[in-house]
GUMI-171857 format. One record per residue (C-alpha): x, y, z; residue in three letters. Coordinates in pm, whole numbers, plus 50000, padded with zeros to 5 digits. Example, Ala and Ser with C-alpha at 12.3 -4.5 7.8 and 13.67 -1.06 7.14 Angstrom:
BEGIN
512304955050780ALA513674989450714SER
***
This chain:
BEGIN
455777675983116UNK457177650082895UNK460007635883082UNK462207610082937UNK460677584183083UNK461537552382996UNK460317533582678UNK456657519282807UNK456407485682912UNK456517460882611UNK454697424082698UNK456457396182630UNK454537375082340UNK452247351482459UNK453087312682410UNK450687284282363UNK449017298081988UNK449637291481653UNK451597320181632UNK452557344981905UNK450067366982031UNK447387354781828UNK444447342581991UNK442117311381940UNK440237311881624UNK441047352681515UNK442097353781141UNK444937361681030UNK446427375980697UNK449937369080667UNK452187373980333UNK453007339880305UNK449367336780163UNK450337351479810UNK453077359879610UNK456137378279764UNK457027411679684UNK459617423579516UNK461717438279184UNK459647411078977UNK456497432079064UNK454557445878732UNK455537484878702UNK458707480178966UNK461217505678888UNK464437497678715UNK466757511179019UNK467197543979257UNK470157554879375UNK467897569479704UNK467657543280002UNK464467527980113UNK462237539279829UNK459827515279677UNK459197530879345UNK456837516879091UNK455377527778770UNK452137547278789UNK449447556978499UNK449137596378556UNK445637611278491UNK446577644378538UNK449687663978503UNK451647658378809UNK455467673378901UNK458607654578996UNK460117654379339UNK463737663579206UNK463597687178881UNK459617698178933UNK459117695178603UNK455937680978503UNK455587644078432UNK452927632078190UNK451247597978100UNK453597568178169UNK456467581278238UNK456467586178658UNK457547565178926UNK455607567479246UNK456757559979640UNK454297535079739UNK455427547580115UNK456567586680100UNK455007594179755UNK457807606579590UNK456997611079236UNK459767610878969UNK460597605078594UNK462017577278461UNK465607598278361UNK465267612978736UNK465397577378924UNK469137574178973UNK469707610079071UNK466997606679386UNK469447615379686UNK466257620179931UNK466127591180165UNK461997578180193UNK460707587680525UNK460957547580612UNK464677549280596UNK464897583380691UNK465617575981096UNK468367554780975UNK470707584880820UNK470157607981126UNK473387618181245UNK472597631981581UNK468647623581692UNK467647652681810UNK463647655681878UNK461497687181764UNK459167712781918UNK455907715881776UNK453607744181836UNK450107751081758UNK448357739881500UNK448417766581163UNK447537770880838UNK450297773380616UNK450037783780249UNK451787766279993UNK453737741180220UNK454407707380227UNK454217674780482UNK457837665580514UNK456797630080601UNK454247620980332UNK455357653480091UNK451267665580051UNK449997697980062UNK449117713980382UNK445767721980335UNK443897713380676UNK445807733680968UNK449067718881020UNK451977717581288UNK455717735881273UNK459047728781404UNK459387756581643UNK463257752081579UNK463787743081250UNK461467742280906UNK459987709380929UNK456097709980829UNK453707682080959UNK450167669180933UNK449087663681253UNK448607628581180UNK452377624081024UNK453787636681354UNK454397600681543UNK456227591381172UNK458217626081174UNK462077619981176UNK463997628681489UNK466387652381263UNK466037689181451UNK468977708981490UNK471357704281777UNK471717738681957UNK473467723982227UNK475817695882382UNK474347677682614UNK477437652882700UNK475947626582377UNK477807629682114UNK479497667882180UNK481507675481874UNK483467714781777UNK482537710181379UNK478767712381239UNK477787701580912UNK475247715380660UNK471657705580812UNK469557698780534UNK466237703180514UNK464297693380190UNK461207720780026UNK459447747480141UNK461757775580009UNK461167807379970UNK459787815179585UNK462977829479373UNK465087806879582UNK468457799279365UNK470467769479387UNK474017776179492UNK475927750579284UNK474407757078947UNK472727793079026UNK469037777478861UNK465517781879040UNK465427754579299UNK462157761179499UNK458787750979377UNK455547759879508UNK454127724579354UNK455837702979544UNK458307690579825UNK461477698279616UNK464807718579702UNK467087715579996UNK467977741980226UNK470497743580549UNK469217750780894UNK472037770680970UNK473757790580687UNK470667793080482UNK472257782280153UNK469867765179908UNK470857739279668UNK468847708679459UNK469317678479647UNK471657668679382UNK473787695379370UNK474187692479772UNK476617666579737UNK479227688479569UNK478657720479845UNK481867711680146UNK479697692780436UNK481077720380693UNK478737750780770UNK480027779980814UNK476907794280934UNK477087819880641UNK476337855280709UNK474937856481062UNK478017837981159UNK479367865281415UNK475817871481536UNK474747833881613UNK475347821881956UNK477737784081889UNK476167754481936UNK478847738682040UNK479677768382307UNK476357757682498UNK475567732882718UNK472137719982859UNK472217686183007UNK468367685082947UNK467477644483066UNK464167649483228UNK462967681283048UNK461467681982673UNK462877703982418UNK459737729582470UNK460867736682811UNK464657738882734UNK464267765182483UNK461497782782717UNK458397778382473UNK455047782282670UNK453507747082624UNK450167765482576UNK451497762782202UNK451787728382218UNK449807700882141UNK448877667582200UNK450827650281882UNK450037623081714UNK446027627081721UNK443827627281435UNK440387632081395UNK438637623081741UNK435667599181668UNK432627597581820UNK433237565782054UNK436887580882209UNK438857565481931UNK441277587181740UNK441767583481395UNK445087589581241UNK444727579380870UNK447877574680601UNK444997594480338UNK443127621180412UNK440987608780135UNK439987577980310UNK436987593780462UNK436017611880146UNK433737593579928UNK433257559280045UNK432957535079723UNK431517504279726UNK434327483479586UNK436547498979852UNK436587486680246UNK438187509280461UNK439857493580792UNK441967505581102UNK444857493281153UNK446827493981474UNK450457488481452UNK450557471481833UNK449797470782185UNK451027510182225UNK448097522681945UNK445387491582082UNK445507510782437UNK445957545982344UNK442857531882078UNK444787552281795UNK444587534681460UNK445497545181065UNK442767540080793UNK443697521480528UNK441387516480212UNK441937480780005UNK439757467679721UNK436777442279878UNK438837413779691UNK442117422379745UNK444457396879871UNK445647387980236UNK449257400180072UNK447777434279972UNK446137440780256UNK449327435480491UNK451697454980207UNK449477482580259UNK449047481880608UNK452767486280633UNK453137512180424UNK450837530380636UNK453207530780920UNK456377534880678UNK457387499380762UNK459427489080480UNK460537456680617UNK459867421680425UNK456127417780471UNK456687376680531UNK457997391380870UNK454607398780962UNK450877392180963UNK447757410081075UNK445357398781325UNK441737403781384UNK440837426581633UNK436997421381772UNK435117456581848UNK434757445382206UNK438687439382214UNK439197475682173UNK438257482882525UNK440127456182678UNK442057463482963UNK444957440682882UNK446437451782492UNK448347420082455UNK445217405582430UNK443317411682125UNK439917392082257UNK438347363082366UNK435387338182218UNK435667350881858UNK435617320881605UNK436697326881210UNK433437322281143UNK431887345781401UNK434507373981295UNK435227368080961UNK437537348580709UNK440957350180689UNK441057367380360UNK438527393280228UNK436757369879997UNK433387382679843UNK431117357580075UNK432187368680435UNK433057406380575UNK436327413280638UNK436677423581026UNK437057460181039UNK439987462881276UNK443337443781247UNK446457449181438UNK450707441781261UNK452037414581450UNK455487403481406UNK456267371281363UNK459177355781595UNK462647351981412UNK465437333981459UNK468247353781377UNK468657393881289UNK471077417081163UNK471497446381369UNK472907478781332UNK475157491081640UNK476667529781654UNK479597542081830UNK478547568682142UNK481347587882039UNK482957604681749UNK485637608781491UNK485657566181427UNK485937563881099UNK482597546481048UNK478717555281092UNK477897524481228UNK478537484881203UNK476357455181157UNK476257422281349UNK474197392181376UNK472497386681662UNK471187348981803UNK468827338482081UNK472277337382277UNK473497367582186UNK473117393582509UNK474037434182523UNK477487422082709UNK478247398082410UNK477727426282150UNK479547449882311UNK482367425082324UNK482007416281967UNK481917453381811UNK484517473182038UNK487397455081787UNK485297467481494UNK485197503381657UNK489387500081702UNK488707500782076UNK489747465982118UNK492617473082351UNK490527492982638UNK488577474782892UNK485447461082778UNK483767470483144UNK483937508483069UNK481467504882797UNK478037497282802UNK474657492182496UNK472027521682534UNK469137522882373UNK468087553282165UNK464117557382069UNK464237587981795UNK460877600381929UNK459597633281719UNK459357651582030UNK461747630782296UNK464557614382251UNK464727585982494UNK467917569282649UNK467827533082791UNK470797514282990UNK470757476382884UNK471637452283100UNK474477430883052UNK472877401883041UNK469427410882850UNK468887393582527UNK468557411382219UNK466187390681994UNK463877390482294UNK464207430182345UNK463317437081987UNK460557414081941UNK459157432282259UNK459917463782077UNK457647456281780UNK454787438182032UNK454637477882148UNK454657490781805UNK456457474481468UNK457277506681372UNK459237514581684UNK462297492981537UNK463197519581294UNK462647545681498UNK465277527881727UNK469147524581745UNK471727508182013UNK474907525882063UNK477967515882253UNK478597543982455UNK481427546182728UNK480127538583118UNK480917572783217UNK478557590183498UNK477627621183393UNK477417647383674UNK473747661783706UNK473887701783691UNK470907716083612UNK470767756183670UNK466967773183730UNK465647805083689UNK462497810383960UNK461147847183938UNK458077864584045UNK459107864984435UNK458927892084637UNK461487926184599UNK464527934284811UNK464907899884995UNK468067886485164UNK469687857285053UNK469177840385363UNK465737852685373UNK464767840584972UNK466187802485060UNK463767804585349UNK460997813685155UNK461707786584903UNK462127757885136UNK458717768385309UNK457357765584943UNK458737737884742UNK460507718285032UNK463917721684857UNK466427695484937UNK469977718385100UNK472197682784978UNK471347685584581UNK469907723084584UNK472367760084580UNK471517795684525UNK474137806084293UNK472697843984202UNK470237864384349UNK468397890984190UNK466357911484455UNK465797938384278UNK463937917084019UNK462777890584273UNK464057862484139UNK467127836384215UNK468927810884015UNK469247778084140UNK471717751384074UNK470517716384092UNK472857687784078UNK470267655284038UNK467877655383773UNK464537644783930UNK464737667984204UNK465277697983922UNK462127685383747UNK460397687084047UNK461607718784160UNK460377730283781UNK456667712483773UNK456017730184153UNK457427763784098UNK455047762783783UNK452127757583997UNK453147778684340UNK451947813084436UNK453427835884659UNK452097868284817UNK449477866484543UNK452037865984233UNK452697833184036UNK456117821284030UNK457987813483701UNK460437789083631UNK462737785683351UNK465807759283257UNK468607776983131UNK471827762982986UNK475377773483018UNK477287795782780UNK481017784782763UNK482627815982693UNK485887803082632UNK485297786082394UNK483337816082201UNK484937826481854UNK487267851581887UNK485197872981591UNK481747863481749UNK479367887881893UNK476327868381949UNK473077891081919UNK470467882282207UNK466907888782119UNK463757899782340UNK460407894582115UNK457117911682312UNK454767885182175UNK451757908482252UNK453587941482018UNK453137946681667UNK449327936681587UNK450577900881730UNK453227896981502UNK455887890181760UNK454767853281768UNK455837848681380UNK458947872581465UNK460107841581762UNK459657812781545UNK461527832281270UNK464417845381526UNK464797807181644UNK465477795681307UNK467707821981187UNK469367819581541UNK470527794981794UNK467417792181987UNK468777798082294UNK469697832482237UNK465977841582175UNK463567850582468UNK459797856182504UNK459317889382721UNK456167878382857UNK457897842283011UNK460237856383272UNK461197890083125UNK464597902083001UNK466367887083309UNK467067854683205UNK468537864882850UNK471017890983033UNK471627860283296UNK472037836783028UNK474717863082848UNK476767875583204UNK479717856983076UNK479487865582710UNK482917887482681UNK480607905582363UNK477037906582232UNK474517929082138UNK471067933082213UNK467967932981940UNK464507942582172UNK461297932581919UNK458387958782108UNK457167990882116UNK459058017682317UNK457298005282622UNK458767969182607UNK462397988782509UNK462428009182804UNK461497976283049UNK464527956182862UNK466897992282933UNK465807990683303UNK466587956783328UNK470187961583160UNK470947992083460UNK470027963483716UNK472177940483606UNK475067962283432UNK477637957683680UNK476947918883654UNK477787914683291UNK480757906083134UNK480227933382845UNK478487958483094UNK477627981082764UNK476197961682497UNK474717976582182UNK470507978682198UNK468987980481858UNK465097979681803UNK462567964581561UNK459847987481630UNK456517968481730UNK454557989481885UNK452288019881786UNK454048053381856UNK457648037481798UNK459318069681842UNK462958054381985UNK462878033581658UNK462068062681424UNK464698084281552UNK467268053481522UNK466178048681182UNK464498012381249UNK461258027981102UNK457828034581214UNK456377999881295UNK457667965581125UNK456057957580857UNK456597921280747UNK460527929780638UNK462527895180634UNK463577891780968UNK466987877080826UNK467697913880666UNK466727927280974UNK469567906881175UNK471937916780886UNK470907952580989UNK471297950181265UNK474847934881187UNK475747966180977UNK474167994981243UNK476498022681367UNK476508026081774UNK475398061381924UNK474528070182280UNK471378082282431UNK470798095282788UNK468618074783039UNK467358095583326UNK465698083383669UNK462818098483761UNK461788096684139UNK458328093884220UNK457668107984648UNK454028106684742UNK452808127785017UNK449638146785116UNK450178183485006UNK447388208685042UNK443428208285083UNK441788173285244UNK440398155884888UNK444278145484810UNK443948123485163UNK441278103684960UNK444198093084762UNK446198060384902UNK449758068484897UNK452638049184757UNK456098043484913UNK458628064584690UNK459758042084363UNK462028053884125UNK461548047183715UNK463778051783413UNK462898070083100UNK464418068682761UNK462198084682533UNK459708111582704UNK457738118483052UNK454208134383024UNK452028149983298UNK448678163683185UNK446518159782876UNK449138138982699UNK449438113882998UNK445368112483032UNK444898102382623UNK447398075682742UNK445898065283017UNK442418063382825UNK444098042582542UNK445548015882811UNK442588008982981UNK440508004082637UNK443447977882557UNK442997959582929UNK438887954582881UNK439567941482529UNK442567931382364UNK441577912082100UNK440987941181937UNK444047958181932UNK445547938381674UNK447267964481431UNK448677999281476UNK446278015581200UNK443038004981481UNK445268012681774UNK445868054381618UNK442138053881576UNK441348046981900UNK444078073682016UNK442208098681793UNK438658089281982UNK439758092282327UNK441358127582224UNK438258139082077UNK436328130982351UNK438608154082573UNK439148183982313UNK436658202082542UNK438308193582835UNK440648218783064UNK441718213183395UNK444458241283417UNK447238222783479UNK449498250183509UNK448078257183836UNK447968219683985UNK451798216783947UNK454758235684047UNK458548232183854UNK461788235583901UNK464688235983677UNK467998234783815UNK466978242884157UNK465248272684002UNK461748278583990UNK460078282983678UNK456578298983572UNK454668278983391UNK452398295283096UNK448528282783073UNK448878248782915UNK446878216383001UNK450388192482947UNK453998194083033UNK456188169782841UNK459828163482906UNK461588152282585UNK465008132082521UNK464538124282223UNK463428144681885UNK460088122581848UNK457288123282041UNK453178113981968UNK454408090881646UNK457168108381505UNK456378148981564UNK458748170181653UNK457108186681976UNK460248209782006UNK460298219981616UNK463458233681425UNK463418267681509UNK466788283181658UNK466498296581993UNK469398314082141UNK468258303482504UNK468848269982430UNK470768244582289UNK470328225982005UNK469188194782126UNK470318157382100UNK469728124482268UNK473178125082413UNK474198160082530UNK472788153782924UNK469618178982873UNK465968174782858UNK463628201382681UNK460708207182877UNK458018214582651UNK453948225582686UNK450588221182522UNK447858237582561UNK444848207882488UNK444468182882243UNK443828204981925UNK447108219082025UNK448558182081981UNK446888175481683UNK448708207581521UNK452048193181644UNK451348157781507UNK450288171981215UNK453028196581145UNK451008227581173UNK452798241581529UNK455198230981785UNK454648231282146UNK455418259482371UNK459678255782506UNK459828264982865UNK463208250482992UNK466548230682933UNK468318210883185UNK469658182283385UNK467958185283648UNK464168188783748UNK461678186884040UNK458098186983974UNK455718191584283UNK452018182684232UNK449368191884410UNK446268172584322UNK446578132984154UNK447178136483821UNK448198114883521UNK451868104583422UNK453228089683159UNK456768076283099UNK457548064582768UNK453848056582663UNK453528036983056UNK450568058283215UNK449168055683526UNK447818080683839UNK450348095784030UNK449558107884401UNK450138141984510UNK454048148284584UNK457148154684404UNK458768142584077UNK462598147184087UNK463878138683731UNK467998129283675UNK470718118183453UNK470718081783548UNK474528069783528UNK476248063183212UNK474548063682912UNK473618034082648UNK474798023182366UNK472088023282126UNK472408006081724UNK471628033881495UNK470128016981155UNK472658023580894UNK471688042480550UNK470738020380244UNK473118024380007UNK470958020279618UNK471207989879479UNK471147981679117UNK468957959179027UNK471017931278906UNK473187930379186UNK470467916179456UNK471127883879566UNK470767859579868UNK473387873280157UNK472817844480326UNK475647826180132UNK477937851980157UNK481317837480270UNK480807802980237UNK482977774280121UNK483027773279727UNK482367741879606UNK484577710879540UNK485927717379202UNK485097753679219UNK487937772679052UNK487217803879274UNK
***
């Protein structure tokens, strides 16, 4: 797990050398050995109104687009990024807004880090560090929409969306959270209603929350609030949850497996061990021969991790160039007189020590100190800083509402964290409070941690950041110091273990754990129990033992099932919107041809993603644990009618626990038969609908009710001595929704199941899954076993005779086998007409599979035999059951079948109303702010 550690080690520079850190006789290229850069550069641009650009003027070959109005840009009219390769025209300069990913860490309001999955290919998308094309497989944000090459991931701004306080910074009012290209296509900006997406480059801003789209210039005249546009009612506040979340990375605080993660920051892994992480993916293309190519290590953090960039320089380009492009390659944009590069020897790269970049080398054993034509230039050079006397440093206040972002101060050799916390509390207007309650933290704005550091009082600053850029010079700008009240924050960390054994005591579960992960009584509590689910949630109040307790639970096994652990935050229900009715989400990963994975990284960006759970990590329990408080919410369950059913049974078990003990269930169908969803009207299977229409859906669905009925499964031996053969279960009791088949219909199941078990890769999408569901049935269309005569029924404590069929089906709802209607519309003045709600099953038979096939076709209906509430079912011999598409054997005995309580609230889809064509537009800006100036 990546804890947040703190910051590695950083070695103090070495003394007794020319310059520190530099050993005896390497070479050295430092700027001071050609002309300074700067505005008097040929081709410099006039001025940019963006910050940190460095913008000159480029000879185009080819048509190209610019960054801002994607128009194309021809001949000698663009300006180029040497750092982020933003290209723009000439008339565009002083309307650039977009900050250059050097200065980018420096405008973050809140750092928060991101989540990256697995690596993908992603069509038609765009680095948001270097603003290329994604053509090699690429990472995601798992939260929000930021695109990476794997090797831009280490330079990725820390700018993710805060879903949570977590006692930094903890504010009531959210701003727009902009995130630049990548829109959708047709994508209209909402200030001056023009195209503003672009499939050619990095262009167009969108926020993370609300969804409106705008050009980056026109953002600046949209109201910074968010509103958090349509889904407002449906999205679970940020600022209503809290996760103090110190030792645990953002993958494990919003529960993604970290199966989908990877190890960030790699490139290409060489043959010796070394891992290349190159600025140009062109680098390694065609070598020419007036090129060199080098790596470049940006300090003692990249020498021992042996991670470099490749940079490609002309053979006789000056010392200057080399070291302007080196820093570029890390986005340093710093004044390259602050630094020089130093030869690194190949057998330096397996050094032990990384402060030490060799030993014996001579200039003229490893080359010259500039790339002249006579002598090769080393091929491996590490930034170095070079010592300075004074430096200007940006401090930030560790709390809000000051009036200012941040203030600057000079700091000395003298100058220690005490003395600048003395010297900017006045400029804060906290000059009248006690200069002992506050303290200097540092804050690294890793792209997947964000790391807190205590300073001591009496550390000294100019030391601390030239240790800083010894580790890595990048690290500087990737690093702020706030002055943050001394305030100890109380350590509450609740966890979620599951997968221990059923129907345990209290007493008797705190027992169990203690024998098993040794948990400490002082700093560990059982605040809920769940026996019927096996699981418990703990409350931890110190944060290493709660890591702990999370790595071992992990790794544990008891009674032959795995444990599962999960951190969960806390929902502050009073402070909820009175108009908010938060939707919580359960995605089946494995549903829907395997399209729930793209449905949970689309649900977590629409959504807070703390409101969105993986079935298959932990089940439904933790979302309806999460969501006990929650005065109002509804439920959306991604899965077939399977995975709905489990999520239904798990809402009974915890009904009486929950704040809103009836919340609405709607359904995007995922699975094959999807006969709950058809009947709702959510369709026969998703089909790659946007999932935000499907929220908004869900939004607009009317509530109806639908019976649930228990059925209860008693195993004994009944009749001749084969059924002792069978082993017998202890009675269990199950809850259907949908349908209960014994017979033919349960067998094709059964079949079907097992086929998935031995191979599940192949079970991908719903068209193979109905073929395979035809080939098991035509394998058994000669097949009788007379089921008529293996089981015995009663109906209302009345027994019934049963007509020669080979299934009996109990039906609740008015789909069965993919959307036939095994009842059929013919009036019947023995029974009822029947509906999902009116506390009767039908009780329906088939006589074999071509008798099925009829009904799924349309051609016949199945044989009614009964109508009622109540039902026992004795069978003689082991025969197969199914209960809403769940098969398995079921042991000779007695199936008593039951209203089970009060019914559920289901979310009936509501009817599209026609729309005229002119009239579609984005309803994700519905209801926000108009603009400043706006005369609406």
């Amino acid at each position: 797990m990546a804890a947040a550690a703190e910051p590695a080690a950083r070695a103090r520079p070495g003394g007794g050398s020319p310059r520190p850190g530099s050993p005896a006789g390497s070479p050295v290229l430092g700027a001071g050995d050609g002309a300074r850069p700067g505005s008097e550069r040929a081709g410099r641009a006039p001025g940019s109104a963006a910050p940190g650009h460095s913008f000159r003027k480029v000879t185009l070959t080819k048509p190209t687009f610019c960054h801002l109005c994607s128009d194309f840009i021809w001949g000698l009219a663009g300006f180029l990024c040497d750092v982020c390769n933003f290209m723009s025209h000439e008339k565009c300069l002083k309307q650039v807004k977009t900050p250059c990913a050097s200065a980018a860490p420096s405008l973050v309001r809140v750092p928060v880090a991101h989540c990256f999955g697995s690596r993908g290919l992603y069509k038609r998308k765009f680095c948001g560090v270097c603003r290329k094309g994604l053509e090699a497989p690429a990472l995601r944000c798992e939260v929000c929409e930021l695109h990476v090459h794997p090797d831009c991931v280490p330079f990725a701004c820390s700018d993710c969306r805060q879903c949570h306080q977590d006692g930094h910074q903890d504010h009531d009012m959210y701003l727009h959270h902009w995130r630049e290209g990548n829109l959708p296509s047709g994508a209209r900006c909402e200030v001056c209603k023009k195209s503003c997406s672009s499939s050619d480059v990095l262009a167009g801003m969108r926020c993370q929350w609300c969804g409106v789209q705008a050009h980056s210039v026109c953002c600046a005249v949209l109201a910074p609030e968010c509103s958090f546009g349509r889904l407002r009612s449906m999205v679970l506040p940020p600022a209503c949850v809290r996760l103090l979340s110190r030792n645990f990375s953002k993958m494990h605080c919003f529960r993604i497996p970290e199966t989908a993660a990877l190890d960030l920051g790699n490139g290409e892994d060489n043959a010796d061990g070394s891992v290349a992480t190159g600025p140009s993916r062109e680098a390694l293309a065609a070598p020419d021969s007036s090129k060199l190519t080098l790596k470049v290590f940006d300090g003692n953090d990249s020498m021992r991790r042996n991670q470099f960039r490749l940079v490609t320089v002309p053979r006789l380009a000056k010392s200057q160039e080399v070291l302007e492009v080196a820093l570029r390659a890390y986005y340093v944009s710093e004044d390259p007189r602050d630094f020089e590069l130093q030869a690194l020897p190949l057998p330096s790269l397996a050094s032990d020590d990384p402060g030490k970049t060799g030993s014996g080398g001579t200039a003229e054993e490893e080359g010259s100190r500039g790339p002249g034509p006579r002598e090769p230039m080393p091929e491996a050079w590490v930034i170095r800083a070079l010592p300075r006397a004074q430096e200007v440093l940006k401090i930030y206040p560790g709390w809000l509402k000051v009036g200012v972002a941040y203030v600057s101060i000079r700091v000395t050799p003298q100058s220690t964290a005490r003395a600048v916390v003395l010297e900017v509390l006045p400029l804060f207007g906290r000059q009248t409070e006690d200069p002992e309650g506050f303290q200097l933290v540092e804050v690294f704005m890793g792209s997947r941690q964000v790391q807190r550091t205590v300073l001591a009082d009496e550390e000294l600053l100019l030391d601390w950041l030239q240790d800083i850029r010894q580790t890595s010079v990048r690290q500087v700008s990737q690093t702020r110091f706030y002055v943050a009240e001394s305030r100890a924050v109380a350590p509450h960390v609740s966890l979620l273990v599951s997968g221990l054994p059923l129907g345990l005591s209290p007493q008797e579960y705190s027992s169990l754990l203690h024998e098993a992960m040794a948990t400490k009584a002082a700093v560990v509590s059982m605040s809920h129990v769940y026996s019927s689910q096996g699981a418990v949630v703990l409350d931890v109040t110190c944060f290493a033992e709660a890591e702990r307790l999370y790595m071992l639970a992990r790794d544990t096994t008891l009674h032959g099932r795995p444990l599962t652990a999960l951190v969960l935050p806390d929902v502050l229900h009073t402070k909820l919107p009175p108009d908010c009715c938060p939707v919580l989400v359960f995605v089946n990963p494995k549903s829907g041809g395997l399209k729930g994975r793209d449905l949970l990284c689309s649900f977590r960006k629409l959504l807070n993603p703390h409101q969105v759970f993986e079935l298959t990590n932990g089940g439904p329990l933790p979302g309806f644990h999460l969501f006990s408080q929650v005065p109002c919410f509804r439920v959306l369950v991604c899965g077939g009618d399977g995975t709905v059913g489990w999520v239904l049974a798990t809402l009974e078990e915890t009904r009486h626990r929950l704040s809103c003990p009836e919340p609405s269930v709607a359904i995007l169908p995922l699975g094959t038969g999807n006969d709950l969803g058809r009947v709702l009207r959510w369709g026969a299977g998703y089909s790659g609908e946007d999932p935000f229409s499907v929220l908004v859906s869900v939004d607009e669905a009317d509530s109806v009710l639908m019976d649930r009925w228990t059925i209860l499964l008693d195993a004994h031996e009944i009749g001749s001595a084969e059924n002792k053969a069978v082993d017998l279960e202890p009675p269990k009791i199950v809850q259907m929704s949908n349908y209960c088949g014994i017979g033919i219909d349960a067998e094709l199941s059964l079949d079907f199941h097992q086929a998935r078990e031995e191979e599940p890769g192949k079970f991908t999408s719903r068209f193979h899954n109905k073929g395979v569901y035809v080939r098991v049935g035509l394998q058994k269309i000669s097949h009788s076993r007379s089921l008529h005569k293996e089981i015995r029924l009663q109906v209302e404590q009345q027994e019934v005779e049963l007509p020669s069929i080979e299934g009996l089906i109990f039906i609740n709802i008015p789909s069965w086998g993919s959307g036939a209607d095994l009842w059929g519309s013919d009036s019947d003045s023995r029974f009822e007409k029947p509906r999902m709600d009116d506390g009767l099953l039908e009780v329906v038979g088939v006589t074999g599979v071509m008798h099925m096939g009829q009904v799924q076709g349309g051609l016949r209906s199945g044989i009614r035999i009964a109508q009622g509430s109540y039902f026992r079912v004795t069978l003689l011999k082991a025969t197969p059951v199914q209960v809403d598409g769940e098969p398995w054997i079921q042991a000779p005995g007695h199936m008593i079948i039951s209203a089970a309580g009060p019914k559920v609230h289901m979310l009936r889809k509501a009817k599209q109303k026609p729309r005229k064509a002119g009239a579609i537009r984005d309803a994700r800006m519905d209801a926000l702010p108009a603009p400043e100036g706006d005369p609406k």
